[in-house]
N, C-alpha and C positions, 0 to 999 in steps of 0.2 A: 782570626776568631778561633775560639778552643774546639773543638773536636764537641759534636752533638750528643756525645753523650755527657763531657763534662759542662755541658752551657747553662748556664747559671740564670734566671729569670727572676725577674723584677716585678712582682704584680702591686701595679698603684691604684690607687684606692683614693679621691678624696670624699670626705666627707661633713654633712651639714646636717645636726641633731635628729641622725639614724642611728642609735643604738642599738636597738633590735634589731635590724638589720644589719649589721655591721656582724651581730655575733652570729646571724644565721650564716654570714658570707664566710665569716673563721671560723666557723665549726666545718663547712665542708672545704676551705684549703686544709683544714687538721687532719681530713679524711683523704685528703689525696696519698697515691699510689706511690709516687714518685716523687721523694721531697728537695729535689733540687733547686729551689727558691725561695727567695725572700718576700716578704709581705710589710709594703710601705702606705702606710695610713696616714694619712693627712687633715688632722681636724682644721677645718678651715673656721675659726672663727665661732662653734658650736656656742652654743645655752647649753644644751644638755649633751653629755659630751660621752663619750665611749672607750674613756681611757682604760675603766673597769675593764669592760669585754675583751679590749687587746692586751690587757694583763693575762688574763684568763687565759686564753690564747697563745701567750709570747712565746711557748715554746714548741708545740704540735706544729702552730703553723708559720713560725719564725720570722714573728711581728717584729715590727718598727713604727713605734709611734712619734709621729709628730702633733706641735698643737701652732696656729700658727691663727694671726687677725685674718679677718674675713674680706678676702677680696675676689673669691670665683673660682669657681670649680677649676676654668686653666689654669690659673696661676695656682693651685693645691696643686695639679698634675705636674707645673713644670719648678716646683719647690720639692716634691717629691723624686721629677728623675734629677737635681743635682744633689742626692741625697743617698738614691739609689747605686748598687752595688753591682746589678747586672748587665751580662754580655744583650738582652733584651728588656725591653718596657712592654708590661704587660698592663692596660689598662681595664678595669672592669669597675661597673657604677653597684655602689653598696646593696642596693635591691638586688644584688644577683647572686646566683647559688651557680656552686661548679659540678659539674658529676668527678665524683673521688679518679678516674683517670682521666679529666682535664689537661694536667704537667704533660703527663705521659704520653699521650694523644699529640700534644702541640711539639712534645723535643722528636719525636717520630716522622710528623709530618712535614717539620724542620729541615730531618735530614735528607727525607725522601723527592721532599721541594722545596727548594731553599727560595726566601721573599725577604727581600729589605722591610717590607712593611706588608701585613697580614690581617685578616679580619675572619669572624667566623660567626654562624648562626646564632638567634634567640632562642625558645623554646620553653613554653609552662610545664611549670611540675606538678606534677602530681597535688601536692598539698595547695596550689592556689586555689585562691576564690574563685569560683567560676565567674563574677566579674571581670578579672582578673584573667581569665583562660579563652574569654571571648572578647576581649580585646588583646591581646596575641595572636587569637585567629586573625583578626582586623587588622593589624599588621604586617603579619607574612604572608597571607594567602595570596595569591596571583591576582585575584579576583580582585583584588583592590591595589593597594603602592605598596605591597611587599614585592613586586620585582621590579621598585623602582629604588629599594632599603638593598636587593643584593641578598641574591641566596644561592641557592642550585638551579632556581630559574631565574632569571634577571632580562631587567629591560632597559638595561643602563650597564654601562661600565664600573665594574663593583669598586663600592667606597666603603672602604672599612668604619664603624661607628664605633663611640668610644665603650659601649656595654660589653664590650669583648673585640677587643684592637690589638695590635702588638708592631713594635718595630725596634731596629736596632738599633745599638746607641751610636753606632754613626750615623742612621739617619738624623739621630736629634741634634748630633756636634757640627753637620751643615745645614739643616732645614732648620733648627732652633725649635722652639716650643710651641705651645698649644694661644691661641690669641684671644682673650676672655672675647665673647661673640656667640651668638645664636650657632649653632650648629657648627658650633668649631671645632666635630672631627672630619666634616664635608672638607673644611677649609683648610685642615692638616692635611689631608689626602692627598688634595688639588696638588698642595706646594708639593708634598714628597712624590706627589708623581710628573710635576714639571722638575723638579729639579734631577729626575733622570732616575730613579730609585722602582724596583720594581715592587708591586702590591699583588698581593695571591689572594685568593678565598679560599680557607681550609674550611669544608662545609663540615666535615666529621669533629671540628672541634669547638664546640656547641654548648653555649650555657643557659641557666635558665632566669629568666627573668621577668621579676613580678609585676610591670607594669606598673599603672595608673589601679585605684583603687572606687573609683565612679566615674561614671563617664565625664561629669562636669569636668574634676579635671583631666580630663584627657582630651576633651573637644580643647580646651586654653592649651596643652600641650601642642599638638598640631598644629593649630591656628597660626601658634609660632613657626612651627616648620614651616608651613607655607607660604611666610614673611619672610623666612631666613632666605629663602630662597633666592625671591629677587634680591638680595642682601650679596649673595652670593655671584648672584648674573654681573650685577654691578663691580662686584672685586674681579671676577675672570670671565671678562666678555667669552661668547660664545662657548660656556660650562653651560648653560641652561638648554634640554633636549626637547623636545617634541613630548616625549612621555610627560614631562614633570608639570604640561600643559591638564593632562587628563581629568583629576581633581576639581580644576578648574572649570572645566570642559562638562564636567557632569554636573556642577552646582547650576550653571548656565542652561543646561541641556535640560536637567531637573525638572528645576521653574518654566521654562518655555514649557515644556510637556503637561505641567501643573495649572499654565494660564490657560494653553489651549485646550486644556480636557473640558473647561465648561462651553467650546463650542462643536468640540466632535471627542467623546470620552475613548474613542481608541488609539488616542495621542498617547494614551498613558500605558497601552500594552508594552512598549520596549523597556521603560522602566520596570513595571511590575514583572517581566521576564526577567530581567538581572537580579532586584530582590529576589525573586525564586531560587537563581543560581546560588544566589549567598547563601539562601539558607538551607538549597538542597548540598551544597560542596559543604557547608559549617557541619551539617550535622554526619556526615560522610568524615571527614578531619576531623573533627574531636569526638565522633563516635558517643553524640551523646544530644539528645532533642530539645534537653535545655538550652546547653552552649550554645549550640547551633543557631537556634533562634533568639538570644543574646546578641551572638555573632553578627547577626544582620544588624541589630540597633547600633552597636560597634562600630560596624563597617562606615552605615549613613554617620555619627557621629564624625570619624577619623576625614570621610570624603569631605563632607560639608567644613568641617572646620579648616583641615588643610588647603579646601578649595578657595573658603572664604578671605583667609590671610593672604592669600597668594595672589585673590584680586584685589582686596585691600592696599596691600605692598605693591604692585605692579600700578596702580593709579595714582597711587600719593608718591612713587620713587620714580617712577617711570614716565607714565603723561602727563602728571605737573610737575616734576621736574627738582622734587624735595629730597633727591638720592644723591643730588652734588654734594651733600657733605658728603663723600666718600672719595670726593675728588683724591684729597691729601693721598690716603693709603691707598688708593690704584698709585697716583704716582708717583708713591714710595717704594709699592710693589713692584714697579717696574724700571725702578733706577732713573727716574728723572728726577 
């Protein structure tokens, strides 16, 4: 591998009729410190398409556009690394904005701690919706499955996600690519970390990301996660932990709390104790009495949905028994 300071980086990008975003994410690679990388965009199949904007672009932030039929965000990722030029693949999803020493930050941390495969925080900027700013809180905060997403606290063994991912191109020349699927950088992870490859969190290199823009879609985004999940248990028996039960645990916990309150109403105090914490920790973190109490509606949205898919999937994949179609690819995965 070349020497850290000459390491050349690959940021992939696919994309599906985001143009606006697309030019916000290349206006701040154009703004990076450090211009030692290329920028691989992947129209997967777009309507309205962002050729424009990576024109605009092609030279500040030394774009590469592709346009290619529409078959999934993994196969745009793994169309773009046989396309790609760098010693790393840098993955980030078009809703995301970089701070201008991003490059700089990640060839540093590189050489300081070197990782076959790397992940690194979310973070709202300044200019989001506060829609937008408390659902981020709902995401990262402890107080809910941000230490189960992997940050500087975590309650899980950190798994890099594709909003800001990175590995090197020899992990992709023995682990192979990305497998169009729910939560298929859970399921990059898994394999780059059985197949023997080390994964860091570099929490100082940190980008920002806009989120869901109303709650509705964001309860439907989760709902999936908490599907994917057992999705996941089923491809790598004993991946699923005690924590990723939690969600679950509190949609149950909830309701139980919720039926019994009409026979003794102090059922409901541990509940209304934890909303409190949300909304006293929201408004302490985003340092502002809107977000904060946003944040709580956030928070129940991201639990209940994540919780609800999670039992969903776990009854229909699990105890009736509708997750055998997964037989083939366990045992493909496992070389029978």
């Amino acid at each position: 591998m070349d020497a850290p300071d000459r390491m050349m980086f690959s940021i992939i990008v696919p994309v599906y009729n985001r143009p606006d975003e697309v030019a916000d994410l290349l206006r701040s690679l154009a703004a990076q410190t450090d211009k030692g990388f290329e920028t691989v965009i992947v129209e997967d199949g777009s309507t309205v398409a962002c050729r424009e904007q990576c024109e605009a672009f092609a030279k500040e932030a030394n774009v590469r556009y592709f346009f290619k039929d529409n078959e999934g965000r993994s196969i745009a990722r793994n169309y773009g690394m046989d396309r790609a030029n760098g010693d790393f693949f840098i993955f980030v999803d078009s809703d995301c904005i970089l701070p201008p020493g991003y490059i700089a930050a990640l060839r540093k941390t590189i050489a300081e701690s070197p990782a076959d495969c790397f992940g690194g925080p979310d973070a709202a900027h300044e200019s989001f919706s506060d829609t937008q700013k408390a659902i981020n809180y709902a995401m990262t905060s402890f107080l809910t499955t941000g230490g189960i997403r992997g940050g500087k606290v975590s309650m899980e063994k950190f798994t890099p996600r594709t909003f800001n991912m990175g590995f090197s191109r020899q992990v992709y020349e023995k682990v192979g690519g990305f497998r169009e699927m729910f939560s298929e950088d859970i399921d990059m992870s898994t394999r780059i970390r059985l197949d023997g490859f080390s994964i860091m969190l570099y929490p100082e290199v940190a980008v920002y990301h806009k989120r869901r823009v109303d709650f509705r879609k964001f309860w439907r985004q989760v709902h999936v996660f908490g599907m994917s999940r057992i999705t996941l248990q089923l491809l790598y028996p004993g991946s699923m932990k005690a924590v990723h039960w939690l969600p679950a645990l509190f949609v149950l916990g909830a309701v139980a709390m919720i039926i019994g309150s009409f026979f003794c109403k102090w059922l409901l105090i541990p509940l209304l104790v934890y909303i409190l914490a949300l909304w006293i920790w929201g408004m302490i973190s985003t340092r502002s009495l809107k977000i904060g109490t946003m944040g709580v509606g956030a928070a129940m949205v991201q639990l209940t949905g994540y919780g609800t898919g999670f039992i969903r999937a776990y009854v229909w994949k699990i105890l009736l028994g509708h997750g055998r179609d997964l037989d083939d690819e366990i045992a493909r995965r496992k070389g029978k």
